[in-house]
C-alpha positions as CSV (number, residue, x, y, z in Angstrom):
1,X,20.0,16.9,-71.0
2,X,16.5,14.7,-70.7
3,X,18.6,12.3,-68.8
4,X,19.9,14.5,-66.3
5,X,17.2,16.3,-65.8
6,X,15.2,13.0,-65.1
7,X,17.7,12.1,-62.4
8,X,18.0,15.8,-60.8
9,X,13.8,14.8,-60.7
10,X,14.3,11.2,-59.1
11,X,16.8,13.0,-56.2
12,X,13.9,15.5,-55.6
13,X,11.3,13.2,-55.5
14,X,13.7,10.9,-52.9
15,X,14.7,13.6,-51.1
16,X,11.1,14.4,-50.5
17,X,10.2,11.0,-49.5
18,X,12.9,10.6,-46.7
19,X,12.2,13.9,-45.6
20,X,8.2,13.0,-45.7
21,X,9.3,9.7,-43.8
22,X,11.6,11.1,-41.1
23,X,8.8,13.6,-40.2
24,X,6.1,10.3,-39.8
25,X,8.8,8.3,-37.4
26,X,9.6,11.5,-35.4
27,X,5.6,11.9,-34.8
28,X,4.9,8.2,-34.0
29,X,5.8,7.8,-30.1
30,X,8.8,5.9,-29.8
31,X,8.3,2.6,-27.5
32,X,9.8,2.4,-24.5
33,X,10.8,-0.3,-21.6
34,X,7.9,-1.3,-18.9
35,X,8.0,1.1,-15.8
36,X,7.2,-0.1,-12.6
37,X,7.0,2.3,-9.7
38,X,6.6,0.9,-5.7
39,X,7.6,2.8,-2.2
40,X,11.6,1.1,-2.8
41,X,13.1,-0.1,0.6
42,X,13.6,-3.9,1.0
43,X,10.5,-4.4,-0.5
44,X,11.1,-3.4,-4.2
45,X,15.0,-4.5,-3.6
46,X,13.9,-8.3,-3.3
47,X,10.7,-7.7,-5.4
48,X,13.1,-6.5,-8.2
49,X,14.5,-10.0,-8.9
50,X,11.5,-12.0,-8.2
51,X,8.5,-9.9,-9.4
52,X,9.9,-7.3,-12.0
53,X,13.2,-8.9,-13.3
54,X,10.9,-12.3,-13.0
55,X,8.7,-10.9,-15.5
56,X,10.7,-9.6,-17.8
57,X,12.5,-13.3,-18.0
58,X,9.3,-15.1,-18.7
59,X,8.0,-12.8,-20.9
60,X,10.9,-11.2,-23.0
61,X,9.3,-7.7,-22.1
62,X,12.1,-5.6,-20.4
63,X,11.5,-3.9,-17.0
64,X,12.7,-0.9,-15.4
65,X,11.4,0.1,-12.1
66,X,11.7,3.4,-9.8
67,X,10.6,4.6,-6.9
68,X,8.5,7.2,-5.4
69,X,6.8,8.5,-1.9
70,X,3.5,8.1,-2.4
71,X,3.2,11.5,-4.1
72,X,0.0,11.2,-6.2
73,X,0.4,14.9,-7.8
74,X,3.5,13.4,-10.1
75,X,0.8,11.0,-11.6
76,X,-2.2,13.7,-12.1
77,X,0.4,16.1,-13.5
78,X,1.4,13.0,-16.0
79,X,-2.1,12.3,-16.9
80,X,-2.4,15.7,-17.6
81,X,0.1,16.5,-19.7
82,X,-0.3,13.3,-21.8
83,X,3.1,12.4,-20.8
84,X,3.1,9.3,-18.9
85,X,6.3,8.1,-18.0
86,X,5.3,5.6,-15.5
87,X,3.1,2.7,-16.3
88,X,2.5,0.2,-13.0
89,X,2.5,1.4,-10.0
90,X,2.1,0.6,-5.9
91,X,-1.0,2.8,-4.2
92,X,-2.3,3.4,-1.1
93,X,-6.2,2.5,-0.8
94,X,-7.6,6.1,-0.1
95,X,-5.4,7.3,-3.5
96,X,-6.0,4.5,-5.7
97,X,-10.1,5.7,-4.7
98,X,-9.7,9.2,-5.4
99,X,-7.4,8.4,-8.5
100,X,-9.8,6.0,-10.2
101,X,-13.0,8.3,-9.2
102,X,-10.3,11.3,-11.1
103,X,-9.4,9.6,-13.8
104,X,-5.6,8.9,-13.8
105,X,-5.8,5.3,-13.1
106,X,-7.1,2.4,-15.8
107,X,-9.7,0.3,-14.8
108,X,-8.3,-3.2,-14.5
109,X,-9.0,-5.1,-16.9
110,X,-10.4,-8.3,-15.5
111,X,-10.2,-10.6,-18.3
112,X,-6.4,-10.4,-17.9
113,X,-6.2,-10.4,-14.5
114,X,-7.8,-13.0,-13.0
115,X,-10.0,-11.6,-10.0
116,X,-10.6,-14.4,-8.0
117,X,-7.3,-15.0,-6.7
118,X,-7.3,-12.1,-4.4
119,X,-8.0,-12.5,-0.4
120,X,-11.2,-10.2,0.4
121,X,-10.9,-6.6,-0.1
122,X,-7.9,-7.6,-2.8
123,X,-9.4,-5.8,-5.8
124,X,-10.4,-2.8,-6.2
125,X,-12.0,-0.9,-9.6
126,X,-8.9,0.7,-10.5
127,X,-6.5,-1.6,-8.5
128,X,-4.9,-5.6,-7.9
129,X,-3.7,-6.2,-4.0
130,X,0.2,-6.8,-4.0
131,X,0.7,-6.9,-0.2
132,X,-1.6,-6.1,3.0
133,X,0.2,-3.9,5.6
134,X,-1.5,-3.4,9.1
135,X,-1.0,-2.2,12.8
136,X,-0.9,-4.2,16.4
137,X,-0.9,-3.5,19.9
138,X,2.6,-4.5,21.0
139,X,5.0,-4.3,24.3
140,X,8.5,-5.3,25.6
141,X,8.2,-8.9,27.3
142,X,11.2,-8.2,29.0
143,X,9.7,-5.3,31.0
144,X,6.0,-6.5,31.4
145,X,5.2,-10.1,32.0
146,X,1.4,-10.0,31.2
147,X,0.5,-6.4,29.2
148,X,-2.9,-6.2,27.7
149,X,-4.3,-7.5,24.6
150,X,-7.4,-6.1,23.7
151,X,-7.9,-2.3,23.1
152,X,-10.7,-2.8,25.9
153,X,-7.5,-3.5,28.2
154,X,-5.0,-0.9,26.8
155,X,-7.5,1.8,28.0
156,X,-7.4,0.4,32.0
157,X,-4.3,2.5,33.2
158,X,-4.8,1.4,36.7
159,X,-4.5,-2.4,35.9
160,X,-1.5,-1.6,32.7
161,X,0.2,1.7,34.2
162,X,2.5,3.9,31.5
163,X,2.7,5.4,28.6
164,X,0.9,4.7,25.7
165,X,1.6,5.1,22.0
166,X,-0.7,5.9,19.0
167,X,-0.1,7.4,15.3
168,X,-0.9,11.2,15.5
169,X,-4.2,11.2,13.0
170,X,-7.5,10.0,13.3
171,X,-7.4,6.9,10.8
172,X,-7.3,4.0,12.7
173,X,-6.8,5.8,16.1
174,X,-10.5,6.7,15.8
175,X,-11.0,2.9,15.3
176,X,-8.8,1.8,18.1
177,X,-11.0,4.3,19.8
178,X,-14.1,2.5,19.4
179,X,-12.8,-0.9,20.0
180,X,-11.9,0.1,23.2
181,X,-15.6,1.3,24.1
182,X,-17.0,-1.6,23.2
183,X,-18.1,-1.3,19.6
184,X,-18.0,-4.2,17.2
185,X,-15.3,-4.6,14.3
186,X,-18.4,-4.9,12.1
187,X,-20.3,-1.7,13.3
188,X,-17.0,0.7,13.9
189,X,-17.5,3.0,10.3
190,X,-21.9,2.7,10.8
191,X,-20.5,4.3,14.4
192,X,-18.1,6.3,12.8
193,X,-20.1,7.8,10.0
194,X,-22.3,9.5,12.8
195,X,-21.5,13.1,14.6
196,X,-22.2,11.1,18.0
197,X,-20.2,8.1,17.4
198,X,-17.2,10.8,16.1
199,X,-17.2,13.0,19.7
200,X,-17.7,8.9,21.1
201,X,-14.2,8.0,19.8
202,X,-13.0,11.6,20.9
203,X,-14.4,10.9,24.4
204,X,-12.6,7.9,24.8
205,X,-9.5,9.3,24.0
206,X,-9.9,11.4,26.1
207,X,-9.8,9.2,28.9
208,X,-6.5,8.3,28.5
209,X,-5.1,11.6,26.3
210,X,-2.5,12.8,29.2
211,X,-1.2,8.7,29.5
212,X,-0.6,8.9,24.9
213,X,2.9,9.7,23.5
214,X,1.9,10.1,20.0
215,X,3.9,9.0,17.0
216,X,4.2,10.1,13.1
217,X,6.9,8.0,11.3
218,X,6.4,3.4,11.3
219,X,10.2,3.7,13.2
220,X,9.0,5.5,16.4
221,X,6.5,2.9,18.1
222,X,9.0,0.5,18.0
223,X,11.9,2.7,19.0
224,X,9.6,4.3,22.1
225,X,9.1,0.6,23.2
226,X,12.4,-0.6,22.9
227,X,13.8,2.7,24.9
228,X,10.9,2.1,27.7
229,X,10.1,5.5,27.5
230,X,6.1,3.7,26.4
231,X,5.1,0.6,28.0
232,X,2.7,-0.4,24.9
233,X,2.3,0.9,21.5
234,X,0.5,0.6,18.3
235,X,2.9,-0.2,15.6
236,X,3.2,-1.6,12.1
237,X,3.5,-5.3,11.9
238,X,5.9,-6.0,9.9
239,X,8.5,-3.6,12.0
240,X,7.5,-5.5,15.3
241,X,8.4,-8.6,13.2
242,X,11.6,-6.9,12.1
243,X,12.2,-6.3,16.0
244,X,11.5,-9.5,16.9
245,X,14.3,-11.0,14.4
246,X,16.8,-8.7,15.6
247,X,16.4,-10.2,19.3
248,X,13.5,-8.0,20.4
249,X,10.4,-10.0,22.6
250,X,7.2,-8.2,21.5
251,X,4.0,-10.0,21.3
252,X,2.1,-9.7,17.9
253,X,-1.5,-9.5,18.9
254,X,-3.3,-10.5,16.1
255,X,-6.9,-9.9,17.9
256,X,-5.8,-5.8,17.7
257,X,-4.8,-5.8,13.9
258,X,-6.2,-2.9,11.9
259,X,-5.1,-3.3,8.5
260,X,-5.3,-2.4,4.7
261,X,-3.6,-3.2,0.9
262,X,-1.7,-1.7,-1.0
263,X,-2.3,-2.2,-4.7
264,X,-1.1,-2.3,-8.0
265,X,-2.4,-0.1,-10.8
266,X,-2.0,1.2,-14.2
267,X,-1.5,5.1,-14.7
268,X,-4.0,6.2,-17.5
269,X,-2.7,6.7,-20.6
270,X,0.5,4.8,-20.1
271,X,1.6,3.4,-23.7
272,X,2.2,0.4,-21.9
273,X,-1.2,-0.6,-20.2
274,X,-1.8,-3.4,-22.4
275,X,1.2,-4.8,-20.9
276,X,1.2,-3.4,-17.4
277,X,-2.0,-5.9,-17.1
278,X,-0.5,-9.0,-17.9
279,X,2.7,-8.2,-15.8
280,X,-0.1,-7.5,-12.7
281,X,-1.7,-10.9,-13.3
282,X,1.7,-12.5,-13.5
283,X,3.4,-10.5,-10.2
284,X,0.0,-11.1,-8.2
285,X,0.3,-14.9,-9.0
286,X,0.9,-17.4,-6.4
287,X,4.5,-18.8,-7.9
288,X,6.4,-15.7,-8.2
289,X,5.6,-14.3,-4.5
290,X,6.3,-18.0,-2.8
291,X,9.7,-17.3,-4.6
292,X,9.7,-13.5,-3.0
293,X,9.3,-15.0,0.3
294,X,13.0,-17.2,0.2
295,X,14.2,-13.6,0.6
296,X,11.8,-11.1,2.1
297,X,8.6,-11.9,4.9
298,X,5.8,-10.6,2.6
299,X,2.1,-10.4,3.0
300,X,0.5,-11.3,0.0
301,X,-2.9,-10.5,-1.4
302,X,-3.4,-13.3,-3.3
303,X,-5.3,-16.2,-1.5
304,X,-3.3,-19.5,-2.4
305,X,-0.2,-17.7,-1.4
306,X,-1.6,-16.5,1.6
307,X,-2.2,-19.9,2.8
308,X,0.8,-21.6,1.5
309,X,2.6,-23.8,4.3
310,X,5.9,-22.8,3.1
311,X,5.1,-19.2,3.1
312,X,3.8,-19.2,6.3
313,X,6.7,-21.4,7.6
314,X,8.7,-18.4,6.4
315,X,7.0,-15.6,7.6
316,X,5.1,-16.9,11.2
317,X,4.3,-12.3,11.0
318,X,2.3,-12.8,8.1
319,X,-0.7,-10.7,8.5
320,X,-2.6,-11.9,5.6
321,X,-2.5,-15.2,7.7
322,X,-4.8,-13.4,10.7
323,X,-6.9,-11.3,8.3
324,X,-10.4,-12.4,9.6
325,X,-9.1,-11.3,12.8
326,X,-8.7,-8.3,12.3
327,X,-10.4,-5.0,11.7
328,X,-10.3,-4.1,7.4
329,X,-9.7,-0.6,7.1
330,X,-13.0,1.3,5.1
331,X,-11.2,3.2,2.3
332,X,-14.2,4.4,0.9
333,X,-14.9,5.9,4.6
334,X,-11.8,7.9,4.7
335,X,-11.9,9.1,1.0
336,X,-15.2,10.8,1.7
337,X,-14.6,11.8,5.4
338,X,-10.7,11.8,5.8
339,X,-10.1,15.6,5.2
340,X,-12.9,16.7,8.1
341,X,-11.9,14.1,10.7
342,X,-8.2,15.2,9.9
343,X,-9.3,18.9,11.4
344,X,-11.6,17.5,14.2
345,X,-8.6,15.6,15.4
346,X,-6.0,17.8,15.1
347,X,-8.1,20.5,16.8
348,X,-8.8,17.7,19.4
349,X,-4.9,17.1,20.2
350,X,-4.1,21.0,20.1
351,X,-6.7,21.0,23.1
């Protein structure tokens, strides 16, 4: 009877244990792969292989990536929650500002990744620069010999008669705006920042408002151009590159470029941020984004890749490559005055 009553003990107390032990591990968040989240289309399909899948191989970490639209209240409901499911991730400028200033973005951790590798206006607080994206004034060779190309020139309907295309908001039309009048790339947001240089930009527009087919989605300049139905357009780069492959003659003017980053970041609280660092340093290096460009004409913001021969060999469109031409886009500028110009314009259009 001692005997058995000593083992109908031991079971007990190991019964107990295991159940004491099963409750730890089912409290203790399970680890999970890497997630990576960009805007997909060709991109992310050629990034997968040479940036995610890249890492992965050199590391021994494994990588999943997804895709989203830019929609920033997935991430702030996330953060919220405590539930992150998502761990590095492409942002536009104006969200990665408001996100970092919110909370639901790390701060990058600079002792990982190495900061001066990145072009100017490459790093941010919260984010890394992946790629630089950016506008042009563009037409169809094939129906004008010798279109303009300055802003200065767009605006002299007399000289360069037909339609004219802008994206329907205020950022970087209100830019283009000033360009046209005169104002320097270096003084357009001191301009801007003022009621009087605001109803400036407006009043410019205005001269040629009845001549402006306006545009919302990146295919539409270069659709409206190619139809004829505009003469000359404002369109993304890297689309009137596209064009260009596909047989299309349409100037790249590299003295109208109006352009920004988009960036990597880690979402705060991710389980995985340790990580998601060190893959940013190592997807942001030179190496890996030489590779990406055997396959896809990227923009990089990292500075020795930017003026790599080969890459630029590969990729004649590359934007990063006429940077100090252009105009850099203020983020800071439309975080703080986005949501008021938004109304002044669209009031201004409905006119």
């Amino acid at each position: 009877m001692p005997m058995l009553t000593c083992t109908a003990k031991s079971k007990t107390l190991a019964t107990a244990a295991f159940a004491l032990a099963a409750l730890s591990l089912a409290g203790t968040p399970h680890a999970r792969d890497l997630m990576i989240v960009g805007f997909g289309g060709g991109f992310q399909d050629n990034a997968r292989p040479h940036l995610f899948q890249g890492y992965a191989k050199a590391t021994g970490q494994t990588v999943k990536d997804d895709v989203y639209n830019g929609e920033m209240a997935k991430v702030y409901s996330m953060v919220k929650a405590k539930d992150v499911t998502w761990d590095v991730i492409m942002v536009e400028a104006p969200e990665l500002v408001r996100g970092c200033e919110d909370g639901v973005f790390e701060k990058i951790d600079w002792s990982v990744v190495k900061k001066d590798k990145f072009i100017p206006g490459g790093t941010s607080p919260c984010g890394a620069g992946s790629v630089l994206w950016g506008v042009t004034l563009f037409y169809d060779q094939n129906r004008v010999k010798d279109g303009p190309d300055t802003y200065a020139k767009l605006w002299d309907t007399r000289t360069y008669p037909g339609k004219r295309s802008f994206r329907n908001g205020p950022k970087m039309t209100l830019e283009i705006a000033l360009l046209a009048d005169g104002v320097a790339p270096a003084d357009v947001y001191k301009v801007l920042a003022t009621p009087a240089g605001q109803q400036r930009a407006f009043d410019k527009l205005d001269q040629i408002k009845k001549d402006v087919v306006w545009w919302k989605s990146g295919t539409q300049p270069v659709q409206l151009v190619g139809s004829g139905e505009v003469a000359y357009a404002v369109g993304y780069t890297g689309r009137i590159a596209r064009a260009n492959d596909g047989g299309a003659k349409y100037p790249l003017l590299w003295k109208t470029l109006v352009y920004s980053v988009d960036y990597w970041a880690v979402v705060k609280g991710s389980p995985n941020a340790k990580e998601g660092m060190k893959m940013i340093d190592w997807i942001t290096d030179a190496k890996p984004l030489v590779a990406l460009s055997e396959t896809w004409a990227v923009s990089p913001a990292n500075a020795e890749a930017a003026a790599n021969p080969k890459l630029r060999e590969k990729n004649p469109a590359m934007l990063s490559a006429y940077a100090s031409q252009g105009l850099f886009i203020d983020t800071e500028f439309w975080v703080a005055n986005g949501e008021d110009l938004e109304k002044k314009f669209n009031a201004w259009v409905a006119k």
